[in-house]
N, C-alpha and C positions, 0 to 999 in steps of 0.2 A: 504494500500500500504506500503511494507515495502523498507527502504534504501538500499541501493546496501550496499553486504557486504566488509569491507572493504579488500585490499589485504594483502593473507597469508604473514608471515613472510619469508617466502621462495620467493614469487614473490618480484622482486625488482622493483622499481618508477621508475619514466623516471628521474627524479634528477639522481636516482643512476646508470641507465644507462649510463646516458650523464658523470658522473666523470670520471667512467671504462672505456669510450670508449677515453675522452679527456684525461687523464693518461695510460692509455694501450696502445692505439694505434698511439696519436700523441704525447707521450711522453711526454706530462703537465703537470710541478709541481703545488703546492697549491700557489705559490707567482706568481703576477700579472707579475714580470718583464719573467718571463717563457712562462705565456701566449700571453704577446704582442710582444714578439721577432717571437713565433710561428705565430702569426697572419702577421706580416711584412712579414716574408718570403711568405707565404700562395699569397698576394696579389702581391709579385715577383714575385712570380711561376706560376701564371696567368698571366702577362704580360708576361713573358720568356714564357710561354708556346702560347699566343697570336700573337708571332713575331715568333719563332724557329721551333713550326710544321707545320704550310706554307711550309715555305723555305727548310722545310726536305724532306718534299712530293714534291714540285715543284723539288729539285736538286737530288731525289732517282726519275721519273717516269718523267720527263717534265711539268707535271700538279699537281693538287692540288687536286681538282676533291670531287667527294660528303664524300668519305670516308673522307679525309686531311682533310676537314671543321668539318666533324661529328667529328672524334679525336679529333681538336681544341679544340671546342666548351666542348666537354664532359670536358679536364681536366681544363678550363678555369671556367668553373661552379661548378666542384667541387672542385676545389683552394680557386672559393669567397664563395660558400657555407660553406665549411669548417671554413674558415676565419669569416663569418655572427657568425655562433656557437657556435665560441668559445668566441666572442664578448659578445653575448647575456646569454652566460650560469650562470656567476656570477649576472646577473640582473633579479633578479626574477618580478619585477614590468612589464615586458616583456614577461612574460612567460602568457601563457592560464590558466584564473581562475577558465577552464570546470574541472571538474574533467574525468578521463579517465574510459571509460564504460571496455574496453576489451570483447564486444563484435562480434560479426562475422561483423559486419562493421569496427571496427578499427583493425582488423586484413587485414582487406579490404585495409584499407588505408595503412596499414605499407607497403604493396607491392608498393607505389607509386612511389618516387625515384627511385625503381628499375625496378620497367615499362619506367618509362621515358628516362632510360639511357638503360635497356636491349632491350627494345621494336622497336624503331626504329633499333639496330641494327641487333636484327634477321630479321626484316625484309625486311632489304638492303641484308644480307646474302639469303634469300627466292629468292629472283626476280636473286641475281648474280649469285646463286649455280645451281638453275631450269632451264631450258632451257626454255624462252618467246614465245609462238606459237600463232596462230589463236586458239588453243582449249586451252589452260591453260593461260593466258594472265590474263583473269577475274577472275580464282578464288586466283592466284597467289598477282595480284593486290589486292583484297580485304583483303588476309590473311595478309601481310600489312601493309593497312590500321587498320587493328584491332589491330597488335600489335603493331602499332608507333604513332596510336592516339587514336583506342576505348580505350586499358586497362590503358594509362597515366590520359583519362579520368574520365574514371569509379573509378579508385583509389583515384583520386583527390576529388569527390565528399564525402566521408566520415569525408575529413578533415574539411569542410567548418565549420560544427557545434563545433570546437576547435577556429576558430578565432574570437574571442572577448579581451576587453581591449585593452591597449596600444598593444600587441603583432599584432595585427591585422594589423600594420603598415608596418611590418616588414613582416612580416607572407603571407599576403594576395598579394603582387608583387613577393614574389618569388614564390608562388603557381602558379598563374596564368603566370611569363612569363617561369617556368621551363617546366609544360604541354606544353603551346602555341609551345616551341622549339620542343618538340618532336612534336605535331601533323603538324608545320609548312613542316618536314622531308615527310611530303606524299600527301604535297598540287597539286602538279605533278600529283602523281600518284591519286590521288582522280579526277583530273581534267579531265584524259584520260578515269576512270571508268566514270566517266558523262557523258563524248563527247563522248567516241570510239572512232577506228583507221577513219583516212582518207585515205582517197587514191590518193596518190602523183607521180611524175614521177620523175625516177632517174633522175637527171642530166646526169650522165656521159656515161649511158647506154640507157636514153629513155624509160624504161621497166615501167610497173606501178606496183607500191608495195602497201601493206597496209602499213600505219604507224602512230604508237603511238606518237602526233607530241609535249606534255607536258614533256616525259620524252625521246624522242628522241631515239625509239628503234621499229625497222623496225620487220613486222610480216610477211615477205617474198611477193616473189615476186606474182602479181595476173596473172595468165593465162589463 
């Protein structure tokens, strides 16, 4: 059996990712007081963004409603996750002792972050853009369900075999509640794919409709 060989000179470490990205993109210098002024703000920016996009969506629309929360929630996570990062990045005692395979499963997992934040929202985009009937209702629903909780899933799994050591402390609660948020986004809609529609009577009309009664969206009237 021979060692994995090591990476070309050309391929860069996740060390040298993470500097380029904390110096390119959020503007990091190498002196700690650069990084902790950026980290304060980070964890402002999540509080201001906790209190201010409610209140933007309630006084632009009267409500708040599934989108205003998904918003919230998305830059409140990536304010502390940012924040988590750039904490951890100078402490290598923190970091995964695995060594990186860079094979077709950790390529697997690099998609995972972005399943979790793209994945629910195409699939709130699916269900609002499509029109919900008695005949697409199911496959609508399921397609979904796959992108706002199978692919956070299945992404998720590749990482597991990285958390080891001290990092696993760190590591292993935001694995788990970052997935959980996005699959929690289709707990609804998962619940009405079990049940199915009921059949309710309007109030105000008397008529009997079918209706999806987890996520609250009527499949017309029965005749």
């Amino acid at each position: 059996m021979t060692d994995t060989p090591p990476p070309s000179s050309s391929e860069k470490t996740p060390e040298e990712i993470s500097e380029q990205v904390a110096s390119g993109y959020f503007g990091v210098s190498p002196d700690k007081a650069s990084r902790n002024r950026l980290i304060r703000d980070l964890i402002l920016g999540a509080i201001a963004s906790a209190v201010l996009i409610p209140l933007l969506f309630y006084w632009s629309f009267g409500e708040i409603g599934g989108l205003g929360w998904g918003t919230t929630i998305f830059f409140v996570v990536y304010c502390l996750l940012a924040a988590i990062g750039l904490y951890f990045r100078p402490r290598p005692e923190y970091h995964t002792p695995v060594r990186l395979r860079g094979d077709w499963t950790d390529k697997l997992g690099a998609f995972w972050l972005v399943s979790c934040v793209f994945g629910p929202f195409l699939g709130w985009i699916i269900t609002s853009v499509f029109s919900i009937s008695v005949d697409s209702w199911r496959w609508l629903y399921a397609l979904r369900l796959i992108l706002a909780a199978g692919f956070p899933l299945i992404t998720a799994l590749p990482m597991i075999r990285y958390l080891r050591g001290k990092m696993i402390r760190v590591a292993l609660p935001i694995l788990v509640i970052v997935t959980l948020l996005a699959i929690w986004s289709t707990v609804n809609v998962g619940r009405d794919l079990l049940q199915g529609p009921i059949l309710r009577q309007i109030p105000s009309t008397g008529q009997m409709e079918l209706y999806l009664q987890y996520t609250a969206h009527s499949l017309g009237i029965v005749r």
